[in-house]
N, C-alpha and C positions, 0 to 999 in steps of 0.2 A: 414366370411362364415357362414350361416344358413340354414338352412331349411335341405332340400332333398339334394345338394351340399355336406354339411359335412355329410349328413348319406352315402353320394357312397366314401368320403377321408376314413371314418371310415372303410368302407369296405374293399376299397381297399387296407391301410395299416394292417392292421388284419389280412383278408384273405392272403394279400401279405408275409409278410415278415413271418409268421406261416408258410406257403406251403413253402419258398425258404429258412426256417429255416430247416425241414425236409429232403429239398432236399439236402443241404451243408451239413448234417451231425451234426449238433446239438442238436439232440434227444429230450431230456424234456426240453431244454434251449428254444425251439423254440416258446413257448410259451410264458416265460419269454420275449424274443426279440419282440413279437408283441406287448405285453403290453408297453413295455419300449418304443416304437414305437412312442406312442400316449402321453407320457409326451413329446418325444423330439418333436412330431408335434405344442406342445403347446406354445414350443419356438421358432420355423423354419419359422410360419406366425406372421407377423403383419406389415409389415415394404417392400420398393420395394427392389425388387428382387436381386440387387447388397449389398444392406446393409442388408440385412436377411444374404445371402451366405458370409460375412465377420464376421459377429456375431458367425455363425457356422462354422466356422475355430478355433476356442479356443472352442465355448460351445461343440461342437462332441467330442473333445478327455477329457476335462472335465467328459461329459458326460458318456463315456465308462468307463472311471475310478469311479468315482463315484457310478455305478451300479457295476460294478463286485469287485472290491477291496475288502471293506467293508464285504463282501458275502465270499470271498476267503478268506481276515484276520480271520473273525470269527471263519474258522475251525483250527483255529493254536490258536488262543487267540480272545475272547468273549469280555473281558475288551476291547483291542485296537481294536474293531470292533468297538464297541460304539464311543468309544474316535475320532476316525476316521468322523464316523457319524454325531457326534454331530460339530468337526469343518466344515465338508463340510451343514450341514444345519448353522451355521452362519454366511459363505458365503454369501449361499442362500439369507437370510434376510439381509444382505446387497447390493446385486446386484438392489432391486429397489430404492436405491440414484442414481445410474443414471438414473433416469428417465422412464416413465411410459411406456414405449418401455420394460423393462428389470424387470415389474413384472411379466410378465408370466414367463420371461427365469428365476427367481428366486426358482418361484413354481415349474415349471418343474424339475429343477435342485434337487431341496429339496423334492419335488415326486417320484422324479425315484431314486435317490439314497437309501429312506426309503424304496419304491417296491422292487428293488431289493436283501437287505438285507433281508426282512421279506414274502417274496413271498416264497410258500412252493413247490420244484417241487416234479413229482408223481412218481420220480425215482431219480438216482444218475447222476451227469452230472459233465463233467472233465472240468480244470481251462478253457483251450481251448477255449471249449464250453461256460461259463459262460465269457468268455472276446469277444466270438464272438459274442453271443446274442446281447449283446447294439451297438455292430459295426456294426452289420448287420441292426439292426434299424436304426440307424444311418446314412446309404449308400439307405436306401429306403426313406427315409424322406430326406435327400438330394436330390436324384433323384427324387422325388416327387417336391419339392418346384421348381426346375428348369422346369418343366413342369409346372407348373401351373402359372409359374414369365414368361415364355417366352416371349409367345403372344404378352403381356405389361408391361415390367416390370418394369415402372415409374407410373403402374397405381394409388398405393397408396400414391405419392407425390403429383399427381394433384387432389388426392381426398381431400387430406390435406388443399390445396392449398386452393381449391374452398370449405371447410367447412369453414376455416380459413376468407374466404373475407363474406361469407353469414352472418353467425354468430357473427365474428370481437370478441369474448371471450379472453382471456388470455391463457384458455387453447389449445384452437383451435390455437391458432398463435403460443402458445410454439412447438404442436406435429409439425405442418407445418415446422416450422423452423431447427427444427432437423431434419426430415425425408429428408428435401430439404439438409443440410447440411451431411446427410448420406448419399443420393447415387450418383448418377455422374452430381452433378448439372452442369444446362444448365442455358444460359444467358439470355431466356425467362422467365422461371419460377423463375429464381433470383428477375426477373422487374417484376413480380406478386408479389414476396413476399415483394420486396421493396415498391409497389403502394398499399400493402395489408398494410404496417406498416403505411407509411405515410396519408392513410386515416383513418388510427383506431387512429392515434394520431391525424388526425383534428377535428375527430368527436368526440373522445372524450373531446377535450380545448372547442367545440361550442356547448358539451350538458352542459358541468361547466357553460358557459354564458348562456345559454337558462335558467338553473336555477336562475341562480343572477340575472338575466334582466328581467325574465317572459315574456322573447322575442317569440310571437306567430309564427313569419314567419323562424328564426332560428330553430323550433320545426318541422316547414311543408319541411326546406330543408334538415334536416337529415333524414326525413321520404322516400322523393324523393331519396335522396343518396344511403338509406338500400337498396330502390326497384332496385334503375339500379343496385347495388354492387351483388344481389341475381341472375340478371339478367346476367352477366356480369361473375359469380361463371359457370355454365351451359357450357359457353364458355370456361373457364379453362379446366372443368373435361373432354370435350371431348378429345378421343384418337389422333382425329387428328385436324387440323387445320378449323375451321368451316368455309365454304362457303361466310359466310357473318353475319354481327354483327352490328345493327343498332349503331350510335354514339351514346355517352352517350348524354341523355336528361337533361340538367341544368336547376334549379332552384334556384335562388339567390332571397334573399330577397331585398326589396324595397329600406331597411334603415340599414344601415352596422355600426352601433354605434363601434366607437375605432380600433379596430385591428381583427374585425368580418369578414370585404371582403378579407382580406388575410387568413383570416384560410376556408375563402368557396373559395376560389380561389385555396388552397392548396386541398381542399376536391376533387373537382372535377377535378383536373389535374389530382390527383392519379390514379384516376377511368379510367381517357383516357390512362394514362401510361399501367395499364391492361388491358384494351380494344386491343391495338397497342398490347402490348408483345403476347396476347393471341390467335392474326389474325396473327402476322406474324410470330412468333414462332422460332424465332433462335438457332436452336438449338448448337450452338456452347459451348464448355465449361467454365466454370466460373474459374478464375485462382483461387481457396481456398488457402488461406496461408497454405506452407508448415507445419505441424505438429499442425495444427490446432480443429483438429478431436481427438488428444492424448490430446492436451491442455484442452479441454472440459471434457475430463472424468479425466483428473489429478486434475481439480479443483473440480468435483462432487463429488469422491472420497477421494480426502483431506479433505472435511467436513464428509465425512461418517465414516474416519477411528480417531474417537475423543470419551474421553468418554464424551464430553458435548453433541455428537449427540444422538436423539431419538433414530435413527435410526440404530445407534451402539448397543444402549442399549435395542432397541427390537431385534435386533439380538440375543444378550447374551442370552434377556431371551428367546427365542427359542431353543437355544442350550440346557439352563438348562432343561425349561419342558420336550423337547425331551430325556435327560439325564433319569430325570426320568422315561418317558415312556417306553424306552428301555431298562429298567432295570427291568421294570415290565412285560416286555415280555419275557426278560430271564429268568423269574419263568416260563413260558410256553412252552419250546421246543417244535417246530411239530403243533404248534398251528396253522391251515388256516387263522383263523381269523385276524391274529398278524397287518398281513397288513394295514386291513382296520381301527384297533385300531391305528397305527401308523400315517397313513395317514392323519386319524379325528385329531388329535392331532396337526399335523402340520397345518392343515388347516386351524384350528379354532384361531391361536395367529396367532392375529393382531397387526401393530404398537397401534391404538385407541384401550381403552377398549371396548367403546361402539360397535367398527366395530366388535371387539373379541365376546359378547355376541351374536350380532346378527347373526353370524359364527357357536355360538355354538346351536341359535333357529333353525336356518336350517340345520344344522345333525344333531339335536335329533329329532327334530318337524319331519322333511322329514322322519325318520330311524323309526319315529312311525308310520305314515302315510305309509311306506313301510309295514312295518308290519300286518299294517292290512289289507291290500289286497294281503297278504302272507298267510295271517289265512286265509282268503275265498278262496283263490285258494287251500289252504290245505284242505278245507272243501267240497269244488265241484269237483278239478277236482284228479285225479292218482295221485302219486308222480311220476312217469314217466314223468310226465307234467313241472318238476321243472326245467330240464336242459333249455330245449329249451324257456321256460319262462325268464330265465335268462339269457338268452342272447340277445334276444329281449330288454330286460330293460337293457340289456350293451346299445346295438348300440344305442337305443331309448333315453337314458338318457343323452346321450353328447349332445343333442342336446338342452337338456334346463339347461346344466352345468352355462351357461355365465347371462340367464335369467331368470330363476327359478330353484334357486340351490335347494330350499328344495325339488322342484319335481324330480332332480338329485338325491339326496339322498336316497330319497325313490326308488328309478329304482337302486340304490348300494343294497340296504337292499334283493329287489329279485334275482340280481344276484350273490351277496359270499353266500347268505343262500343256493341258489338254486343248484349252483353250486357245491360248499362244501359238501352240504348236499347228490346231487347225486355220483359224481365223489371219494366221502369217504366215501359213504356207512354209512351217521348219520343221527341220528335222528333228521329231519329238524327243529322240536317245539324247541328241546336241542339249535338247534343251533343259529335260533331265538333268544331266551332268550339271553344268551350268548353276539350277536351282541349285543343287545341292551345294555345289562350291560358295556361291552366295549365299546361303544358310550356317555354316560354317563359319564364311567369315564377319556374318552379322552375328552369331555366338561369342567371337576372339573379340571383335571391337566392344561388344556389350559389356564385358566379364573385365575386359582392360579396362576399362573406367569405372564402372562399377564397383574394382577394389582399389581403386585409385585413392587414396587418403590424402586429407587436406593438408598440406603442411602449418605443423602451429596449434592442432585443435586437438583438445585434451582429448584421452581415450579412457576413460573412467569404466569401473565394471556396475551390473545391474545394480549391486546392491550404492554403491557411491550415488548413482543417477536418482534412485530413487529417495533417499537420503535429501540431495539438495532438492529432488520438485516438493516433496514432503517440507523443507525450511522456506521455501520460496513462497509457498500456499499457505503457514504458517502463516507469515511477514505481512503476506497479503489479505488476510482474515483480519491480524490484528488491528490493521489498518481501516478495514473495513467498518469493525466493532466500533473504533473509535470515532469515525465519518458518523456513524448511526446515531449516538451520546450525543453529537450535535460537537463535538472537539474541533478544534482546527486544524486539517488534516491537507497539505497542498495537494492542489490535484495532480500539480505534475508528477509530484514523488508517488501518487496514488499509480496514475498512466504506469510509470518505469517499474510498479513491482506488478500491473496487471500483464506488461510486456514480459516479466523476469519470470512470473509463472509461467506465463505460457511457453517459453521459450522451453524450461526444462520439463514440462510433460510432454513437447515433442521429443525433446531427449531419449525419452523413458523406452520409446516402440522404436526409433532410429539409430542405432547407436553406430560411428564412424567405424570403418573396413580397420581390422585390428585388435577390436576390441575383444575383451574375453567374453567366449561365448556364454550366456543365459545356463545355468545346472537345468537339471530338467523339473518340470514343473513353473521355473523362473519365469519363462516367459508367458506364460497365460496370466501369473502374479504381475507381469508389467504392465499387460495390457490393460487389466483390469484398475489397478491403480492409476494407469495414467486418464482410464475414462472417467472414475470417482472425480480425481484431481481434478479434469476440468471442469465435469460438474460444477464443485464448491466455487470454483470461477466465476462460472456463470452464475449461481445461485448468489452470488456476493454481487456481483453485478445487478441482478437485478431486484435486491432489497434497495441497493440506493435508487434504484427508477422506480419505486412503487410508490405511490401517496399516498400518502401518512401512514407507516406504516406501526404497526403496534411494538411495543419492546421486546426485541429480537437482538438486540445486541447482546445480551449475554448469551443464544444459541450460541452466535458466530464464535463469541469467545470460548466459550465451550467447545467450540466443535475446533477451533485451532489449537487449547489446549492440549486435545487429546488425539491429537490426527499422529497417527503413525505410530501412536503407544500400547502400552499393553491395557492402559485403563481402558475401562466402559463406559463409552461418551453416552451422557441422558440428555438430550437436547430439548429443553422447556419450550413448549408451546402457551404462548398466553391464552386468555379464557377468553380475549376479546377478540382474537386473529380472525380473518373473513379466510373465503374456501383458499383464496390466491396464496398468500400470507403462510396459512399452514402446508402447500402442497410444497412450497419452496421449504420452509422446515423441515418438513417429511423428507426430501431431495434432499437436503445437509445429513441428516439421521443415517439414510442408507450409504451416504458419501463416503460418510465417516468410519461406516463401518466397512464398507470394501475395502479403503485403507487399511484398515486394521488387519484382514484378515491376508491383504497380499504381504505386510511388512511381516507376520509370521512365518509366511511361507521361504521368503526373501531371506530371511533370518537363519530359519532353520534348515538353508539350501547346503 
């Protein structure tokens, strides 16, 4: 959502949940609940309409808790507010190991929990009140996202869908893959995503020979393939079933050297397999393996809750920095500011150093850049002028939150100066100064723990990282294969190599403050390997939960044979597999070949 869109959601939650704050009797909290509003909006969109409303079944009462608790402990004891605090932000920084669906819900979570603790109300307001505030946000941000999910609310899986086929990325097929596995898949959109795997793994085996061969007309039929597959994307993303959809147009080359006409013969079936799912549209439901949806986040989570993970140990240091920040606002009681020092703090620690620095060039860079068209509006216009200034650079500013943070920043700087300044009767320069000082110093505490390194934990470079998730997901396929044959395979040693994977494709994207940096190109090669890698995870996962499933153990062996090599994995699909069976196939196929093509890259860095 952008433009004019999110400035009328902005409104209407603000405006909304302020006025029926007031009106329910929460007095000064009412303001508290509009603000707390707009982090939990932050986590309530991204995903269709059934898997958002499941998400927010645990994050809403989270959420409540988290804002008022903290706020309520304080008045009884200061220390266990913090304490409090500090474990619900390294929650936070854990929630995005599952996946990039649950960075906003992390930031929201670790935003509104800091808001509410350190937000100053302009009166006294009873527990009541301070537990109804975030529940009443809560209950409009629910009511909201169902109004807004109604209409269509599979629109953001076929948008997935058809970014996923245009594009053919690793990251693009991972969100597809998930959002389709999040809400109520249908057995159309299954045969897109399965026609979307099996052509990103043909075209990926015929661009490896176009390179080895310098084969010109394998070069002109992938070019053909991208164009129907963009074409063909258009037909996904509509809401309904389109009228009519020209056949895909084939192009094969003349001279099919080895095992080339079967991987253009695999290309272009795919293609008609989504052409067909996309005109006829079945929407009936896809059977998902029982408890398959828990499997996935019990494996994402196993790797997150380790102290070899990054992403554990950027959590920690979140907690720590934040420790100290809140320690340095309890020298301050009654401070307005507290917030926005708090905030910046959180903001700014990133798993990467470098993403941390750049975090902290756009709150200070943006917070000076506010600043000075703070001095000129103090120079030209009343101070009268400050409130409603400020709130314009509220509504104004969210809207280049996601796309120009540091012009975000700068629209903060007018609104707590302006704010503050009027609503507290200060002197706006004082208060100015001030910000900025506390911007600064929530920059130093972020950046000080942030490259804070663990004592004891190996600092390996991309290509090592990659190397062990690559033997980890090996170990764990074979194991798989062999569970499948029907072998006696212990579960626990099963468990400990589904935790071992996972641990090192966190590795892959988080690597410890020290380490050497990613060559260029490296790091899009990690990311995308470490999305394949959990893939096959999952995919291995959920052949043992499917019943009875057809002989598929020699794919898995196949596909671990040849994961990270130079060979070309051909992954047999049996003649008897049902739609489920092969889409998980198809999902190994492209797995295997994303690996391939990042360990190239990684290689030749």
């Amino acid at each position: 959502m952008k433009g004019p869109g999110l400035l009328v959601v902005l409104l209407v939650v603000l405006g909304g949940v302020s006025g029926l704050g007031f009106v329910l009797g929460l007095g000064n909290a009412a303001v508290l609940a509009a603000l707390t509003a707009l982090f939990c909006l932050m986590a309530a969109v991204g995903g269709p309409l059934w898997a958002d409303l499941r998400l927010l079944a645990w994050f809403a009462p989270a959420l409540i808790l988290a804002v008022g608790v903290p706020r309520l402990l304080g008045a009884v004891s200061q220390w266990a507010a913090i304490a409090l605090l500090v474990a619900i932000v390294v929650v936070a920084g854990l929630l995005p190991a599952l996946g990039a669906r649950f960075v906003t819900v992390g930031l929201g979570l670790g935003m509104a929990s800091l808001f509410g603790y350190g937000f100053q109300l302009t009166g006294t307001a009873s527990a009541g009140q301070i537990l109804g505030a975030p529940a009443l946000a809560v209950g409009v941000v629910l009511l909201l996202r169902v109004l807004m999910g109604a209409k269509d609310p599979a629109k953001p899986t076929r948008e997935a869908l058809a970014d996923a086929l245009a594009s053919s990325t690793s990251e693009t097929q991972e969100r597809a893959a998930k959002l389709w596995l999040a809400d109520r898949p249908s057995r159309w959109t299954g045969r897109v995503l399965g026609g979307t795997f099996r052509y990103r793994a043909a075209s990926g085996l015929l661009e490896i020979r176009r390179k080895r061969l310098n084969h010109i007309e394998i070069g002109e039929t992938l070019d053909a393939a991208k164009e129907e597959a963009i074409r063909l994307a258009e037909a996904v993303r509509s809401a309904t079933a389109p009228d009519h959809v020209e056949p895909v147009r084939r192009r094969e080359p003349a001279e099919s050297p080895g095992a080339t006409a079967k991987l253009v013969a695999a290309l272009w079936d795919s293609l008609d397999t989504i052409r067909t799912a996309a005109t006829e549209r079945d929407e009936s439901r896809v059977d998902v393996p029982k408890g398959l949806r828990k499997e996935v986040r019990r494996i994402e989570l196993s790797g997150a809750f380790s102290w070899q993970s990054p992403q554990f140990r950027h959590a920690l240091r979140c907690g720590l920095g934040l420790a100290l920040a809140l320690v340095v606002a309890s020298f301050r009681p009654g401070d307005p500011l507290t917030v926005s020092f708090l905030l910046g703090t959180f903001a700014i620690m990133q798993p990467e150093w470098r993403d941390s620095l750049g975090k902290a060039w756009q709150r200070i860079g943006g917070s000076l850049g506010g600043a000075v068209v703070l001095t000129l509006v103090l120079w030209l216009l009343p101070q009268g002028f400050l409130l409603p200034i400020g709130l314009v650079a509220l509504l104004g500013g969210f809207s280049f939150m996601q796309t120009r943070p540091a012009v975000f920043n700068g629209c903060m700087v007018l609104m707590s100066v302006g704010m503050n300044a009027t609503t507290r009767h200060l002197d706006p320069r004082y208060v100015l100064v001030e910000y900025l000082l506390l911007m600064v110093l929530a920059g130093a505490i972020a950046l000080l723990f942030g490259f804070a390194a663990i004592p004891g934990v190996p600092k390996p470079g991309p290509a090592e990282r990659f190397e062990s998730a690559v033997d980890a997901t090996r170990a764990l396929l074979g194991s798989v294969g062999r569970k499948l044959r029907g072998e006696d395979v212990d579960p626990r040693a099963l468990g400990r190599e589904f935790r071992s994977a996972a641990v090192a494709h966190h590795g892959l994207l988080a690597a410890e403050p020290g380490t050497k940096e990613p060559a260029p190109g490296q790091r899009d090669a990690l990311e995308n390997a470490a999305e394949a890698l959990r893939g096959l995870s999952v995919t291995a996962s959920s052949l043992l939960l499917l019943s009875g499933p057809a002989d598929v153990a020699d794919a898995v062996d196949e596909a671990g044979r040849t994961l990270g090599t130079d060979e070309t994995a051909e992954i047999p699909v049996p003649r008897d597999a049902d739609d489920e069976q092969r889409l998980v196939l198809d999902t190994i196929a492209a797995d295997v070949v994303a690996v391939g093509e990042a360990a190239q890259t990684l290689r030749s860095a």
